[in-house]
C-alpha positions as CSV (number, residue, x, y, z in Angstrom):
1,X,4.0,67.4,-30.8
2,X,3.7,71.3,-31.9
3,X,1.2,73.3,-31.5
4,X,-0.3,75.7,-34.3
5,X,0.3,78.9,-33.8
6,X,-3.1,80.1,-34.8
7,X,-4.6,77.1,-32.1
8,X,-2.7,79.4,-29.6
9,X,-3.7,82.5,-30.9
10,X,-7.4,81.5,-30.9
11,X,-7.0,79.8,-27.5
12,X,-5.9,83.3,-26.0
13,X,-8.5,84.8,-27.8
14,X,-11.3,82.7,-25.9
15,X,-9.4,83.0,-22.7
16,X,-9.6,86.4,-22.6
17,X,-13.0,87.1,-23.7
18,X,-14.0,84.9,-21.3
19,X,-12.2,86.7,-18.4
20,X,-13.2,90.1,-20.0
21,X,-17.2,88.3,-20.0
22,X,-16.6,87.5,-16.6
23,X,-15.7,91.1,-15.4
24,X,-18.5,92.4,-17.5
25,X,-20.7,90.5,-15.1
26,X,-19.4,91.2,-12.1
27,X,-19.6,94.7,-12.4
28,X,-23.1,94.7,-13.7
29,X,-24.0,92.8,-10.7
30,X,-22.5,95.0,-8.1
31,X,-23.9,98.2,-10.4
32,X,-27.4,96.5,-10.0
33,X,-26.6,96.2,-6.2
34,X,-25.6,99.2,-5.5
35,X,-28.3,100.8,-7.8
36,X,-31.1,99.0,-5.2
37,X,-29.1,99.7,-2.4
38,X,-29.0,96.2,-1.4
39,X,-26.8,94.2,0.4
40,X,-25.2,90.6,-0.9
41,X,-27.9,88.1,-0.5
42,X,-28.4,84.4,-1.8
43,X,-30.1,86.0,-5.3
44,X,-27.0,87.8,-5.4
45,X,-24.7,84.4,-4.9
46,X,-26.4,82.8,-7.5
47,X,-25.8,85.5,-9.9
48,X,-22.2,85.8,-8.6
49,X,-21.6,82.0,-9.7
50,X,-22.9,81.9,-13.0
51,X,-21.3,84.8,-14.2
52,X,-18.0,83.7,-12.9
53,X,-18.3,79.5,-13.4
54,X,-19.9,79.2,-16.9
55,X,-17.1,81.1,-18.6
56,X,-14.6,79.3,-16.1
57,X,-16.0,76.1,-18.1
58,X,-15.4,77.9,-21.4
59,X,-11.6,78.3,-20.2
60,X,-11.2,74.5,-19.0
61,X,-12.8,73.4,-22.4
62,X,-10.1,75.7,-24.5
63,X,-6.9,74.9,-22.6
64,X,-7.3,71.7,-21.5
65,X,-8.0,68.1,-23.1
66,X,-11.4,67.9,-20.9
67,X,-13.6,64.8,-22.6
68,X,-17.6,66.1,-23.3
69,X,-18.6,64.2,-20.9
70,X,-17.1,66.1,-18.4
71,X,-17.8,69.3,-19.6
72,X,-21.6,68.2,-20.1
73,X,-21.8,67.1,-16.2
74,X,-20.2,70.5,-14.8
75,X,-22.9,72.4,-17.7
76,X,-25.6,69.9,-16.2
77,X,-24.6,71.0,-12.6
78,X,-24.3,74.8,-13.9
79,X,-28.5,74.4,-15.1
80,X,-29.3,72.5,-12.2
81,X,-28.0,75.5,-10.0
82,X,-29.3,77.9,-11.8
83,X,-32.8,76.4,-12.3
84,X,-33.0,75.0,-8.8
85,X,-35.6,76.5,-6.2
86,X,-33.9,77.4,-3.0
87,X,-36.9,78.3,-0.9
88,X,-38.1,75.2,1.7
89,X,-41.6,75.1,1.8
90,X,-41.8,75.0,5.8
């Protein structure tokens, strides 16, 4: 089986905008930090693993032969992190 070269061409491409995205983020974050003069708390975590696993998804999803359904549940697991409340209410 052979590949196309413009598949790989277009597969690079997306690879690294994603790792270029996911510097981007990163140093807005610690800009942001360091801006506040705060230190690395659970806000900051959260921030921290969205800007570095949603792109990491984008990656899988161009290189390898992931079926939707996977890519849906680690999305689904993405939104539920994000969207989840991590204050108890003790």
């Amino acid at each position: 089986m052979q590949i196309e070269p413009s598949a790989t061409w277009l597969q690079v491409v997306a690879v690294c905008g994603a790792v270029a995205a996911m510097l981007y983020g990163l140093n807005i974050i610690y800009k942001r930090i360091k801006a506040k003069n705060q230190g690395f708390g659970p806000a900051t975590l959260k921030a921290v693993g969205v800007v570095l696993f949603i792109p990491t998804i984008l990656i899988l999803a161009v290189v390898t032969n992931f079926q939707s359904e996977t890519l849906a549940a680690l999305l689904g697991t993405v939104a539920g992190y994000v969207l989840s409340n991590g204050k108890s209410d003790d």
